[in-house]
N, C-alpha and C positions, 0 to 999 in steps of 0.2 A: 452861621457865619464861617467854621472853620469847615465846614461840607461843602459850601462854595467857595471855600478860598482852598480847598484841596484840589475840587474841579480846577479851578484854571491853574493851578499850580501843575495839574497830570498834564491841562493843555496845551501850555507852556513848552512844556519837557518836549509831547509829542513831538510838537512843531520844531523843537531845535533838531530831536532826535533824526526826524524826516529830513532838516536842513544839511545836517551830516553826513547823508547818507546818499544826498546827491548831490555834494560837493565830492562826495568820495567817488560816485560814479563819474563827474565829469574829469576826476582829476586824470584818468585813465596811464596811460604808459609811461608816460613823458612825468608825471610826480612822482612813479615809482620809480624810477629811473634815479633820479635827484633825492630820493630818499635815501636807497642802496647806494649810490655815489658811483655807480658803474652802468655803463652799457653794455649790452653783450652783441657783440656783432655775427651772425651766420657769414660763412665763405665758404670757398670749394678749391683750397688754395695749392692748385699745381696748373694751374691756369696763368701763364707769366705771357707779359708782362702785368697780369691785371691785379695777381697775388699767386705766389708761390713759396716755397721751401727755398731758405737757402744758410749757407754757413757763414755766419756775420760773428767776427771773431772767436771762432772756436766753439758757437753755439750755435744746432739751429732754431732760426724765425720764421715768420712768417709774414714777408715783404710786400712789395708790389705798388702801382699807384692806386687802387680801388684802397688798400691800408693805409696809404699816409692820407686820404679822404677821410676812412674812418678814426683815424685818431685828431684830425681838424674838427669834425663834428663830437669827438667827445672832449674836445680843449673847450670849443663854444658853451658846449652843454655842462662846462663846468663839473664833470666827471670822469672816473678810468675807462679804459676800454680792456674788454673781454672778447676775447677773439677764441672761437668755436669752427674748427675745422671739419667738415664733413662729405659727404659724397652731395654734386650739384642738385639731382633728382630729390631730396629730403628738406633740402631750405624751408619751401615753401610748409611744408607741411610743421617744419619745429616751430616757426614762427605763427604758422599760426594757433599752434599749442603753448603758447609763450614763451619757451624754452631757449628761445632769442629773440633780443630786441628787432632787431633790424637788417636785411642783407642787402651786400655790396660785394656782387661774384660777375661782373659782366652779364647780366641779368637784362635782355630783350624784355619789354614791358610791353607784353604780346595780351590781344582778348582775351583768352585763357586764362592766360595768370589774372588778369585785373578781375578778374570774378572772385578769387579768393583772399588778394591782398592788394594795397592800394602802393602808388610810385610816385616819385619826385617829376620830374622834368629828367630828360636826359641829361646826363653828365658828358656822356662821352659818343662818338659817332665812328663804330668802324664797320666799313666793308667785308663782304665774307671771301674765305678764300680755300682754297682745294691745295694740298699737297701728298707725294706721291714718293717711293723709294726712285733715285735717283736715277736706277736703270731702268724706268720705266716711262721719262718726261716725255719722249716721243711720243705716246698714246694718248695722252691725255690733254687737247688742249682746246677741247670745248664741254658745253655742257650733255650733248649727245656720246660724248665718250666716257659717260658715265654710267650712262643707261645699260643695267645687266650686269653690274661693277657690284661686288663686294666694297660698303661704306662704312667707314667706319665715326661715330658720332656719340658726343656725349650725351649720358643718358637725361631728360627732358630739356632738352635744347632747343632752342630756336634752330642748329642745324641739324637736329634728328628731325623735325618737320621739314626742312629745307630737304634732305635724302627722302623722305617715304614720296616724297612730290617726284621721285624721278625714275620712270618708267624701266620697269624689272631690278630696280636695287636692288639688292639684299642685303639690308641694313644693318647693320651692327654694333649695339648701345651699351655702353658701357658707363661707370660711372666718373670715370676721370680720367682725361687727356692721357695721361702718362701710359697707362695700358693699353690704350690704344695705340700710340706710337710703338710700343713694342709689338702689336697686333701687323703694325703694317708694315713693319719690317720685318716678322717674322711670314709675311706673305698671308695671313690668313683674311686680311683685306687690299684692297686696292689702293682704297685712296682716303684720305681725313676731310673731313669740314670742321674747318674752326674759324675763328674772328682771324683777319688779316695779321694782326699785332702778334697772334697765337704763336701763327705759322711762320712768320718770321723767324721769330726766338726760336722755335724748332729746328728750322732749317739754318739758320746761322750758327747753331751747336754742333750738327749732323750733318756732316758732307755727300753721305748716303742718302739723303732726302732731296725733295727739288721741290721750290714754289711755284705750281702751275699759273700760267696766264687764266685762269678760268675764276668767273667772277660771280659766282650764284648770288641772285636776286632773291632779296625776300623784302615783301611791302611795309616789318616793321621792323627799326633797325634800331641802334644805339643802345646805350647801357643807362639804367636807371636805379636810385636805389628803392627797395620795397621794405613796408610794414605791415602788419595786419591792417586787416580792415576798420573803416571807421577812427584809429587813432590820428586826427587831422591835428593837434595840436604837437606832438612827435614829428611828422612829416614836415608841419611847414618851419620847423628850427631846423630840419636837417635841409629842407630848398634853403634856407637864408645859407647855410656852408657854404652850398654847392655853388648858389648865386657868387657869393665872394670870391670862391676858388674860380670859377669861370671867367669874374672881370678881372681878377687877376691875371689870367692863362697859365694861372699853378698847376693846373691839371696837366695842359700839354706838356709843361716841363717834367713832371713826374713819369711822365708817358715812355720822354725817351730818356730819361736816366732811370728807369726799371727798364726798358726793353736791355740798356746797355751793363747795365747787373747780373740780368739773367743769360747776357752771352759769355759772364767772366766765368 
């Protein structure tokens, strides 16, 4: 009696032991998340208006409309946010070492990427755009007048792919906006590809710059935010934000009160 009532007593256990254990596995990022009480968000924050540096009373932060997204998805989510600044080219890769929960850096959700991390729906939709030092706008006002041009481009970008696509560049990748605007005004490139928004902010600070008419095409466009892969129950709380800030048009407004922060 107590040989068979120890058998199913071990069997018992197994079975919860087992049940444990994939409840632990499906609970995946999103209960970890809610356990810690924090998310940690990856950015690449000198990218304005989308996040950047700036001095908000006497300290700096780190602003932008892609941050005031992330801190609405960690209000929903009923936790702080952690915001981890790095160089753009590395995102993908902390994330998917766990090292961050989630990024939100103006991030193309291009074939490539979706092979190693999974995306929301676009949030946001901008146009690419070319700008150049100011005494140079004359030359520059198609995409043939690029061709053979020193480019200057953030390093894994949707427009370092958008440059290698154009006949004799010589491309130049870097990891953040900001050295490269010093790159092209110190002449050792021609000309920038960034997001429209980018160049703006750039050229409305720098009178030395000019926003070309030139409009490079590329087939996938808009910003999205990314998670590792397989965490679908993470992803669809951060689409429900996104959804709300979009029926709201919270996001446009965010759009142009960063682009108008990043000009003060």
């Amino acid at each position: 009696m107590k040989k068979g009532l120890m058998i199913v007593l071990s069997a018992v256990l197994a079975l919860t032991l087992a049940a444990c254990g994939n409840n632990n596995e499906k609970s995946g990022k999103l209960a970890d998340i809610k356990e810690a009480g924090k998310i940690v968000l990856g950015t690449s924050a000198e990218y304005a208006p989308y996040e950047f540096h700036k001095n908000v009373d006497g300290k700096d932060q780190i602003v932008g409309f892609d941050i005031e997204i992330a801190k609405e998805i960690a209000k929903d989510l009923g936790v702080e946010l952690e915001i981890k600044d790095m160089d753009f080219g590395n995102l993908l890769a902390e994330v998917k070492l766990g090292k961050i929960d989630f990024v939100i850096a103006g991030m193309t959700p291009d074939e490539d990427r979706r092979k190693s991390v999974d995306f929301t729906k676009n949030y946001y939709e901008a146009t690419q755009a070319v700008f150049v030092r100011a005494e140079d706008k004359d030359k520059f006002t198609t995409m043939k007048d690029l061709e053979g041009k020193a480019i200057g481009v953030q390093m894994g970008s949707t427009q370092e792919k958008i440059a290698k696509d154009i006949t004799g560049a010589k491309v130049k990748s870097l990891g953040k906006t900001t050295e490269l605007v010093l790159e092209l005004k110190s002449k050792k490139v021609d000309a920038l590809i960034v997001e429209l928004p980018v160049a703006q902010g750039y050229v409305n600070k720098n009178p030395d710059l000019f926003l070309t008419s030139i409009v490079p095409e590329y087939e996938s466009g808009g910003s999205a935010v990314a998670v590792n892969k397989g965490e679908t129950e993470l992803l669809a709380e951060i689409q429900k934000t996104l959804d709300r800030l979009t029926a709201e048009k919270t996001i446009d407004k965010w759009v142009s009160e960063m682009t108008e922060l990043a000009d003060q």
